[in-house]
C-alpha positions as CSV (number, residue, x, y, z in Angstrom):
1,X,-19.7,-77.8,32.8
2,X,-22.6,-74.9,31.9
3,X,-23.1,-74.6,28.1
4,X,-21.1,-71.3,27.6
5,X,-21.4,-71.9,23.6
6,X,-24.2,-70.1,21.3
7,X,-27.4,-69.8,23.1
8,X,-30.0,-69.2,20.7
9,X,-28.8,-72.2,18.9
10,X,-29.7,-74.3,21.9
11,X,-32.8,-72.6,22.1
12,X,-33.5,-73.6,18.6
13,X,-32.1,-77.0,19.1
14,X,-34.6,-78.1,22.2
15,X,-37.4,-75.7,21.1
16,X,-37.8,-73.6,24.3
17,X,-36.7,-70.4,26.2
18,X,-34.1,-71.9,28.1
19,X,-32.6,-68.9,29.8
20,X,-35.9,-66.3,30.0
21,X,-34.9,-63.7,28.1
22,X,-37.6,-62.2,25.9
23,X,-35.3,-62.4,22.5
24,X,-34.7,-65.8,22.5
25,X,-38.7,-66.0,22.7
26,X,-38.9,-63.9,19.3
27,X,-35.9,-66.1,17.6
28,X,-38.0,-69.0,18.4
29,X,-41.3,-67.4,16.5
30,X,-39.3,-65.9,13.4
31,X,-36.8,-68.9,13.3
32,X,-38.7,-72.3,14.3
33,X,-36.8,-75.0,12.4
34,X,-33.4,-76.9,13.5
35,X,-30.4,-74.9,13.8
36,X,-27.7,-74.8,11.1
37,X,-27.3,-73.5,7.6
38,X,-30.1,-75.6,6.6
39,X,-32.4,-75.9,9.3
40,X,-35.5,-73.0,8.6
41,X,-36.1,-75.6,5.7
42,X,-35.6,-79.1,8.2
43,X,-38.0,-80.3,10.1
44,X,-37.5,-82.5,13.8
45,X,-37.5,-86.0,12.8
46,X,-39.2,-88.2,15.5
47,X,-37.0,-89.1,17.9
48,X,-36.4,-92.7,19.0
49,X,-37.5,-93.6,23.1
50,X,-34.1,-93.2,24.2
51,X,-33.6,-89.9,22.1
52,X,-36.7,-88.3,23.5
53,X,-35.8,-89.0,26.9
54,X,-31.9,-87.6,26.0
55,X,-33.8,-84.3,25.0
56,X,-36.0,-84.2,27.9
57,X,-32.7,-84.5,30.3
58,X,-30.7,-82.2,28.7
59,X,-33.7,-79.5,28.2
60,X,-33.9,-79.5,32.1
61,X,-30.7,-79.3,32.7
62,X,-30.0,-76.6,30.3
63,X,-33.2,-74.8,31.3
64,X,-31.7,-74.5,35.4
65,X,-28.3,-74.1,34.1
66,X,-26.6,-76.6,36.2
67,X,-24.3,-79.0,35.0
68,X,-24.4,-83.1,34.4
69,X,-23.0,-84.2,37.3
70,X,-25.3,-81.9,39.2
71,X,-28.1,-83.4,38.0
72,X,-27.3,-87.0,38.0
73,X,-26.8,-86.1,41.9
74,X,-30.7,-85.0,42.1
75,X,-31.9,-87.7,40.4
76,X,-30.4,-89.9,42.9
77,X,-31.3,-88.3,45.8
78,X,-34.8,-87.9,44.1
79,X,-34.8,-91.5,44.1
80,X,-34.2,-91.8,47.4
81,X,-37.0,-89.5,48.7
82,X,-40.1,-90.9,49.5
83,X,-43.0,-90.3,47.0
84,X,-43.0,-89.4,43.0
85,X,-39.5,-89.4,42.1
86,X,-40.1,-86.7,38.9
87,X,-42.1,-84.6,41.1
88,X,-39.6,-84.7,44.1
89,X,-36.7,-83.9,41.0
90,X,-38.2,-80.5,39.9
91,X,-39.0,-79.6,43.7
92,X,-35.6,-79.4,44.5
93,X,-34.8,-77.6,41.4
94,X,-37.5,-75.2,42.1
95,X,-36.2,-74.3,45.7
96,X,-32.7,-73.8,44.7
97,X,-31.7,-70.4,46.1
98,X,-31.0,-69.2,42.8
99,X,-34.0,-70.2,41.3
100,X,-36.2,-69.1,44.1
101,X,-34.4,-65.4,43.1
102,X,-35.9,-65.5,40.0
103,X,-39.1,-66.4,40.0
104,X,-39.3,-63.5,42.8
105,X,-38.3,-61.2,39.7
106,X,-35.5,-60.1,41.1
107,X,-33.6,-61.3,38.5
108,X,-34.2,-61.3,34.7
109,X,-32.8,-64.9,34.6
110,X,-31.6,-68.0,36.0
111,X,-28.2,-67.2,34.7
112,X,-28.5,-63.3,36.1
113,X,-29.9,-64.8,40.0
114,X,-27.0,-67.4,40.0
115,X,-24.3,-64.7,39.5
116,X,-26.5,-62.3,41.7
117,X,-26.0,-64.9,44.6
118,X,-22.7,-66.0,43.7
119,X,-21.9,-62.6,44.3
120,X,-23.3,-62.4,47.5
121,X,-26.1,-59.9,47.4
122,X,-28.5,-62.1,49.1
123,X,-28.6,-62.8,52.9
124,X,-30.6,-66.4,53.7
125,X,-32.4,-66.2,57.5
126,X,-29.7,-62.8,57.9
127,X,-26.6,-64.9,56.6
128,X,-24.9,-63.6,53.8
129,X,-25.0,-66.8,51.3
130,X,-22.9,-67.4,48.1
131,X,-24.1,-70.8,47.3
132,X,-26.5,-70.8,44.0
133,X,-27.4,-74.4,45.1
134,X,-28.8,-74.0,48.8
135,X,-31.9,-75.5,49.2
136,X,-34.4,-73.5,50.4
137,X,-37.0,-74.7,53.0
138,X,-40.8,-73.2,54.5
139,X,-40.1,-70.2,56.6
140,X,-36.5,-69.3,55.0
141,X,-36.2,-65.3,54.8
142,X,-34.5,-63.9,51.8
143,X,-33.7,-60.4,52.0
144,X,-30.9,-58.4,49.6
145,X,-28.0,-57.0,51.5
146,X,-28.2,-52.9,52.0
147,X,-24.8,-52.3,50.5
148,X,-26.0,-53.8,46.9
149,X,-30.1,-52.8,47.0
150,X,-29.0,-49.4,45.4
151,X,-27.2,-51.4,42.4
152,X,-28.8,-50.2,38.7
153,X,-29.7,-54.4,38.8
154,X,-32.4,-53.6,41.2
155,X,-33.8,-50.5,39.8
156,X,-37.7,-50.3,39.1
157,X,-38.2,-53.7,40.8
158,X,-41.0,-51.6,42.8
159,X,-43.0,-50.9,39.8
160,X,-43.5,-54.3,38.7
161,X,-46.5,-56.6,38.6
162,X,-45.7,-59.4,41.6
163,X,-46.5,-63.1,39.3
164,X,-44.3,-65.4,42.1
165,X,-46.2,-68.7,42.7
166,X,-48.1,-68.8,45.7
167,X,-45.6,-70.9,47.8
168,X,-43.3,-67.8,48.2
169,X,-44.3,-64.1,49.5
170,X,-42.4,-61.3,47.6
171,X,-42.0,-57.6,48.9
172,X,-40.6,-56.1,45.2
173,X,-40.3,-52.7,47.4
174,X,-37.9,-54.4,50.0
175,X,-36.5,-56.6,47.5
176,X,-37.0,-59.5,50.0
177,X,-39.1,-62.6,49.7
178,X,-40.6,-65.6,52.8
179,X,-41.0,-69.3,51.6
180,X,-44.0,-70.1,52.9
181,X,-44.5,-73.6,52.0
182,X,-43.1,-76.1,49.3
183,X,-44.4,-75.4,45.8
184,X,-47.5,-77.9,44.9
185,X,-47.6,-80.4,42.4
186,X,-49.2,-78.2,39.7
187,X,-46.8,-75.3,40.4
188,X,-43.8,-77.5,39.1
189,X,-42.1,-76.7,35.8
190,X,-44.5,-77.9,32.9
191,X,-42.1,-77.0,30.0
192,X,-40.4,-80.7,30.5
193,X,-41.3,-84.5,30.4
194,X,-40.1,-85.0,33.9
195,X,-41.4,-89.0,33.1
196,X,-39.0,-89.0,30.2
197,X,-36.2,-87.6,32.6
198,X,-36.9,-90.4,35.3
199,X,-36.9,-93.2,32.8
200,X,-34.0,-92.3,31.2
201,X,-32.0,-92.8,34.5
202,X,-33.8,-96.0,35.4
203,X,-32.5,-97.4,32.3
């Protein structure tokens, strides 16, 4: 199941923006300590090997918003893909369809681009899709369907500043996006220990 409980709390708790939007970013600066009645005044006690690589797991999971069982099932295949298994991990998370969404900007977050595709808005190589999960591949077309592109969700996506990694070409105008290539090893999420993550499961 997705965590559906208080959100800045988990923020709080693993010490990140996990779901993009800018307030969680300021509850973090004015509110750095453990969450609770007590926890502006607690600070993180070290965490044992297992317990750092616990956090690490559930950080990453918590950050794509997919569930356990979800991403038990990537490390495995992960591990059964030839070459680095953490950096084979967080490529498929990056190319998730939903993800892909929103690091094109076309949704403020993760949680906004899984609903947006859920919902079908999106067409993948002109096929409507409703699949969150789909892993996209080089040359995939993304484009929004006509009947939703004049929804208030997509208003001033024209004026903003393009900041997609290089592996994907974004028209903001057209509200449609090419993957041109997988993403490189240095454009891979940075805000987790994917080596935690990986020896947590080869426990």
């Amino acid at each position: 199941m997705r965590f559906l409980g208080p959100k800045a709390k988990l923020c709080r708790k693993y010490r990140a923006n996990l779901f993009g939007t800018a307030k969680y970013t300021k509850i973090l600066e004015k509110r750095p300590g453990k969450p609770g009645q007590h926890g502006s005044k607690t600070k993180f006690g070290k965490l044992s090997e297992f317990g750092s690589q616990l956090f690490e797991k559930n950080k990453a999971r918590f950050l794509f918003g997919i569930s356990e069982r979800q991403f038990k099932n990537y490390v495995l295949k992960a591990q059964q893909t030839k070459g680095e298994t953490g950096d084979t991990l967080l490529r498929m998370l990056e190319m998730r369809l939903d993800n892909v969404i929103y690091i094109s900007q076309f949704a403020v977050t993760r949680v906004q681009a899984r609903q947006m595709v859920s919902h079908g808005h999106f067409m993948l190589n002109g096929r409507r899709v409703d699949v969150p999960s789909i892993q996209v591949r080089p040359g995939d077309k993304i484009e929004i369907r006509p009947k939703v592109k004049t929804s208030p969700l997509y208003a001033g996506l024209d004026k903003l500043k393009d900041f997609a990694p290089k592996w994907v070409k974004v028209d903001l105008k057209k509200i449609s996006l090419e993957v041109l290539a997988s993403p490189e090893k240095d454009e891979l999420e940075k805000s987790v220990d994917i080596q935690a993550i990986v020896e947590f499961y080869s426990r």
